[in-house]
C-alpha positions as CSV (number, residue, x, y, z in Angstrom):
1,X,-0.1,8.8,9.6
2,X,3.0,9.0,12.0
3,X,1.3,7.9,15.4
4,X,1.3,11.1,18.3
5,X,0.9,8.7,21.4
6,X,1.1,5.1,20.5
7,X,3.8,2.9,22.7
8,X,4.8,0.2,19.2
9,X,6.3,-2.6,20.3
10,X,7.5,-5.7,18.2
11,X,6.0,-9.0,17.4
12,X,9.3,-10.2,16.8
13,X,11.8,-12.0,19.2
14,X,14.1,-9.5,19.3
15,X,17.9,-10.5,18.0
16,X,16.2,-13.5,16.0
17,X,16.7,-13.1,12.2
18,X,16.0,-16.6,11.4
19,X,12.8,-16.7,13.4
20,X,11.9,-12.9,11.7
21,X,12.5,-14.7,8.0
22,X,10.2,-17.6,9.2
23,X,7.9,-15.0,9.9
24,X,7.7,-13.1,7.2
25,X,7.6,-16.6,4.7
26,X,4.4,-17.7,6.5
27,X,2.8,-14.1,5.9
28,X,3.9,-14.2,2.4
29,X,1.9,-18.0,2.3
30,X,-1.2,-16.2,3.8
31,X,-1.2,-13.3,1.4
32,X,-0.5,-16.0,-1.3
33,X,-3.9,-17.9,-0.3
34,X,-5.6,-14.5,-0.2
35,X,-4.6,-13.2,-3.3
36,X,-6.1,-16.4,-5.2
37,X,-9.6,-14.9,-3.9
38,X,-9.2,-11.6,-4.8
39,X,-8.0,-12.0,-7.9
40,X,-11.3,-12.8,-9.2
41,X,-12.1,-9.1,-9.6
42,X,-9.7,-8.7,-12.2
43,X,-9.9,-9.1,-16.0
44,X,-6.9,-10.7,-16.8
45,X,-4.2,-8.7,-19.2
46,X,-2.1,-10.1,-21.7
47,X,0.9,-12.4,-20.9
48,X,0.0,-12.5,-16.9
49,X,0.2,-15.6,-15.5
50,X,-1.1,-17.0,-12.6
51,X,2.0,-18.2,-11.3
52,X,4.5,-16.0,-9.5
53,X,7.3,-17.1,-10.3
54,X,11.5,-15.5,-10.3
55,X,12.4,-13.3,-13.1
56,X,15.3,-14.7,-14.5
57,X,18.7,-13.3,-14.8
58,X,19.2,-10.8,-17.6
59,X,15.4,-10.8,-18.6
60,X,14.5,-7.4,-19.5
61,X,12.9,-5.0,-17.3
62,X,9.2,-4.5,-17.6
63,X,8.1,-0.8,-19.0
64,X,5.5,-0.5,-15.5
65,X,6.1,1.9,-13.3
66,X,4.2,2.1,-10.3
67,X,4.2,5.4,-8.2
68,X,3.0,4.4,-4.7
69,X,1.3,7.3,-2.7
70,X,-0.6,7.1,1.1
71,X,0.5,7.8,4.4
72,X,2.7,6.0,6.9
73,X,1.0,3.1,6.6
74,X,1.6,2.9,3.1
75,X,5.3,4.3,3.9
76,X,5.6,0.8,6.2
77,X,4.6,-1.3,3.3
78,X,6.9,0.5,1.2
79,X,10.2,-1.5,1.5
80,X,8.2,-4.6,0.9
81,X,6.5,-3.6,-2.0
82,X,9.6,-2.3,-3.9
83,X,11.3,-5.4,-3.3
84,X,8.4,-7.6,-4.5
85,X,8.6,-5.2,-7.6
86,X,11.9,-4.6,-8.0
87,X,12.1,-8.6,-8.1
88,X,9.5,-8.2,-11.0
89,X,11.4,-6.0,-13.3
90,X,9.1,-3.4,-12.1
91,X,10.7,0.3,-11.7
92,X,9.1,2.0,-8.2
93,X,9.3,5.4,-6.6
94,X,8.0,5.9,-3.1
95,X,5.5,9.3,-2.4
96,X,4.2,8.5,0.7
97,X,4.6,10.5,3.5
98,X,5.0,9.7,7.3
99,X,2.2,12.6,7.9
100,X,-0.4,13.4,5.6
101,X,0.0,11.7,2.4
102,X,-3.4,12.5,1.6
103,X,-5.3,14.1,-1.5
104,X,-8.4,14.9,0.8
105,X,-8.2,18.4,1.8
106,X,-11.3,18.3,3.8
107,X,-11.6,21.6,5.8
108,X,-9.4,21.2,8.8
109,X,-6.2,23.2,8.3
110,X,-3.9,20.1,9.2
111,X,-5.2,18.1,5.8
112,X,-5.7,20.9,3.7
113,X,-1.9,21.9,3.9
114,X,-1.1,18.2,3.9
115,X,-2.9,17.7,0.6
116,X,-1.5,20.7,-1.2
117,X,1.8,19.0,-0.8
118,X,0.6,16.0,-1.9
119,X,-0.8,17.6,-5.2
120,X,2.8,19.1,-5.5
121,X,4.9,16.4,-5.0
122,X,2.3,14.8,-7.7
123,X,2.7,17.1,-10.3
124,X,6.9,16.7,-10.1
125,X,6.4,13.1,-9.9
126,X,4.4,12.3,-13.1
127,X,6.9,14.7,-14.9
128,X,10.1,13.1,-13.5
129,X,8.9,9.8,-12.5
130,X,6.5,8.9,-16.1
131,X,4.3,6.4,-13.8
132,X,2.2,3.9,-15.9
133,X,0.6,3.0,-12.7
134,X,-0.4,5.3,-10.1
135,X,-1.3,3.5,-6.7
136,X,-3.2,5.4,-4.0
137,X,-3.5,3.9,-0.5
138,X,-6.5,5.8,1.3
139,X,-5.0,7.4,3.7
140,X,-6.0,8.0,7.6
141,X,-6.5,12.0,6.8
142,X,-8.4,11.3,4.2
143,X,-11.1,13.4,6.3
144,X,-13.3,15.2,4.8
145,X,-17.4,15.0,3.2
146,X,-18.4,12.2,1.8
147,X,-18.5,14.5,-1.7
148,X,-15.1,15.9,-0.9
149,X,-13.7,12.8,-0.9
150,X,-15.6,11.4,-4.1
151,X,-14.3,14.6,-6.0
152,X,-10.9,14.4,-4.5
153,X,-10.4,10.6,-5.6
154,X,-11.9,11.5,-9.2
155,X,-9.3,14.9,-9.6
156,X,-6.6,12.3,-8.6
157,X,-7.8,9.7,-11.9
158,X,-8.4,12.5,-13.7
159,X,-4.8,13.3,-13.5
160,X,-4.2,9.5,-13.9
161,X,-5.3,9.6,-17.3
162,X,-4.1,12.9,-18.7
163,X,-0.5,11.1,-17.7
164,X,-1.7,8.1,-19.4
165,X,-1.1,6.1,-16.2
166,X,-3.8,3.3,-14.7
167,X,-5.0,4.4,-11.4
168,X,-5.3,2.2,-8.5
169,X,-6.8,2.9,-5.4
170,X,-6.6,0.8,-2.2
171,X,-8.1,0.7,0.7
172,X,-6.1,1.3,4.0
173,X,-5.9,-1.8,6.5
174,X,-8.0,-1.8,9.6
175,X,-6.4,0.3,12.2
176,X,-7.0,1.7,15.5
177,X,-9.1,4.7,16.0
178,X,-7.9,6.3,19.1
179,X,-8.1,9.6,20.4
180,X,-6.7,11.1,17.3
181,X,-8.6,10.0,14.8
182,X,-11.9,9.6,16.9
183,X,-13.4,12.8,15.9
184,X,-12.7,11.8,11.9
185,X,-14.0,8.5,12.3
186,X,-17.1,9.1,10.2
187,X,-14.6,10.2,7.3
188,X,-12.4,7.5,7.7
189,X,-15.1,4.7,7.4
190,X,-17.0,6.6,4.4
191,X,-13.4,7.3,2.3
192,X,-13.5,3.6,1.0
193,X,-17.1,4.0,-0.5
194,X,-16.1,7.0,-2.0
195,X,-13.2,5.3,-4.1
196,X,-14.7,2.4,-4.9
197,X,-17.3,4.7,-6.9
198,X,-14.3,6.2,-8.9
199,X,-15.3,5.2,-12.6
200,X,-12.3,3.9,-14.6
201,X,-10.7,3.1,-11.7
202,X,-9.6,-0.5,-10.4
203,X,-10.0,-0.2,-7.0
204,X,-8.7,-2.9,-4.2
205,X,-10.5,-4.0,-1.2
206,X,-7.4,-5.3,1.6
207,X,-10.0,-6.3,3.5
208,X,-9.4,-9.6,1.6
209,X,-6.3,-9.9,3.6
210,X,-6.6,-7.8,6.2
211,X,-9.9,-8.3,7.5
212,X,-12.1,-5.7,9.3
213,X,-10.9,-6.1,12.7
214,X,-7.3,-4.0,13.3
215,X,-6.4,-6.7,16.9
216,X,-7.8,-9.7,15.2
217,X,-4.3,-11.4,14.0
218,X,-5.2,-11.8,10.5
219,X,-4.5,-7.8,10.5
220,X,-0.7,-7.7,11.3
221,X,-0.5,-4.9,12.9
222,X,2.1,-3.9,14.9
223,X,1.7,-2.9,18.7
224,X,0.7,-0.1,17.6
225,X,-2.3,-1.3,16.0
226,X,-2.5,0.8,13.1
227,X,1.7,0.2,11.4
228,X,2.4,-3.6,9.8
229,X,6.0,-4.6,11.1
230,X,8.3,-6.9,8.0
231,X,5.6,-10.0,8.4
232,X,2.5,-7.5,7.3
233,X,4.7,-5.7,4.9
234,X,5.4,-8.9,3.4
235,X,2.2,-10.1,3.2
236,X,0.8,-6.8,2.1
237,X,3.4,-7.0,-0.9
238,X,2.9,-10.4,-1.9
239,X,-0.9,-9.9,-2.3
240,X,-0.4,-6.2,-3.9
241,X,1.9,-7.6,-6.7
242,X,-0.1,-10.2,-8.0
243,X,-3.0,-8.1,-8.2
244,X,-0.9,-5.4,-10.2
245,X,0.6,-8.2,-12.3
246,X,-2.6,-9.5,-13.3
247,X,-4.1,-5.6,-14.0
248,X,-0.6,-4.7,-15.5
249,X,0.6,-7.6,-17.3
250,X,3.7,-8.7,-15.5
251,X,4.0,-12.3,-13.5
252,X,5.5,-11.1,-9.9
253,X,8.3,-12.5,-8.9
254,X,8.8,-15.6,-6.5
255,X,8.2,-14.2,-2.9
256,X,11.3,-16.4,-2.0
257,X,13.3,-14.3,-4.5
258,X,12.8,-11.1,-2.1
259,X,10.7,-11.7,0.9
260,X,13.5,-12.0,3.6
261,X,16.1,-9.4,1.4
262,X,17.6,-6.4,3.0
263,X,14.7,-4.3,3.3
264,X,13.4,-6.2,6.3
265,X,16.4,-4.0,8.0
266,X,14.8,-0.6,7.4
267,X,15.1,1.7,9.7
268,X,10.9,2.4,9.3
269,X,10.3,-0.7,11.3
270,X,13.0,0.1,14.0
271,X,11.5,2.9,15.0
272,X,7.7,0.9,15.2
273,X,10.3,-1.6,17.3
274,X,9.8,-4.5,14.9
275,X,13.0,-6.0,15.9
């Protein structure tokens, strides 16, 4: 979701790159402590280790590779997480979208057309793309029924496994329900149910790093209160990687190896005024 009327400002000092990597390390050490939690929900595949650790120069690529689909949101965490999986010998494509993004058509007109395109843009992706992972961020227009949301989430690992990809669907962070998203506020706090009763599906709770409350700093949002600037990204991407290691079978790489690379310029968090 591209916000209509939010005023994003940065938690950054502005001009301070060192200070910004400092930043963005002692995210990655949260996300690090949070992932050691979470990652009791997994069954561990073959050869993942607990450890993240570099992949070394001139070790061969992995053959995972994730397709990453949600909204803006998602689109902010974006940079991050292709780094943290580029650095793994993982192969990424970003889908998301900076409106929409969803597979929820609901019936208001805005996220029916919305999804349509997202079903699209699907369809060419798992044909050009060949995901063995498909991850699914719930999106803030996933409105809709409680059902309509159930059936969307089970079309979408339906399509998964005809593929032959693993789905994965994650909950969105906490984020602030203003004006806009007030009257869909029943839709966006029943979506996460809904996918976590996807069978076949490992589904991801952020609220193990995010927490529940969008202002409480633990959250990392930006001013905004509903985008994560380069320290949230980070953090996001630290925690997300391990937990795809451990479900896919590759050991992530070192957070130092990309955490403060070039991504942390992309133009996504200039415009959220991340500094």
């Amino acid at each position: 979701m591209q916000p209509t009327n939010p005023s994003p400002g940065s938690p950054f000092p502005q001009g301070s790159t060192a200070r910004r990597r400092a930043g963005v390390m002692a995210a990655v050490a949260v996300a690090a402590g949070a992932t050691a939690t979470a990652c009791g929900a997994f069954t561990a595949a073959p050869g993942a280790g607990p450890t993240a650790t570099a992949r070394p120069a001139g070790q061969a690529a992995t053959s995972v590779r994730v397709l990453w689909m949600g909204d803006s949101i998602a689109g902010a965490q974006a940079p991050a997480v292709a780094a943290a999986l580029q650095a793994s010998g993982v192969r990424f494509r970003n889908a998301t979208s900076n409106g929409g993004g969803n597979i929820v058509a609901g019936d208001h007109p805005v996220t029916a057309m919305a999804a349509k395109d997202t079903w699209k843009r699907l369809k060419e992706d798992l044909v050009s793309f060949r995901p063995t992972v498909i991850a699914y961020q719930i999106t803030t227009y996933d409105w809709g029924t409680p059902r309509q949301q159930l059936a969307a989430y089970q079309r979408l690992a339906r399509a998964a496994k005809d593929a032959g990809a693993r789905l994965v669907l994650v909950s969105a962070p906490p984020f602030k329900i203003d004006e806009f998203f007030k009257p869909h506020a029943d839709a966006i706090k029943s979506a996460p149910a809904m996918a976590a009763k996807v069978a076949d599906v490992r589904y991801l709770d952020a609220s193990e790093l995010w927490g529940d409350d969008y202002a409480a700093g633990k959250a990392q949002r930006a001013k905004d209160g509903i985008h994560s600037c380069q320290q949230g990204s980070a953090a996001f991407a630290t925690w997300f990687a391990r937990q795809l290691g451990t479900l896919a079978g590759f050991t992530p790489a070192a957070p130092g190896a990309w955490a403060t690379g070039p991504w942390t310029g992309d133009e996504r968090f200039v415009k959220l005024g991340c500094g």
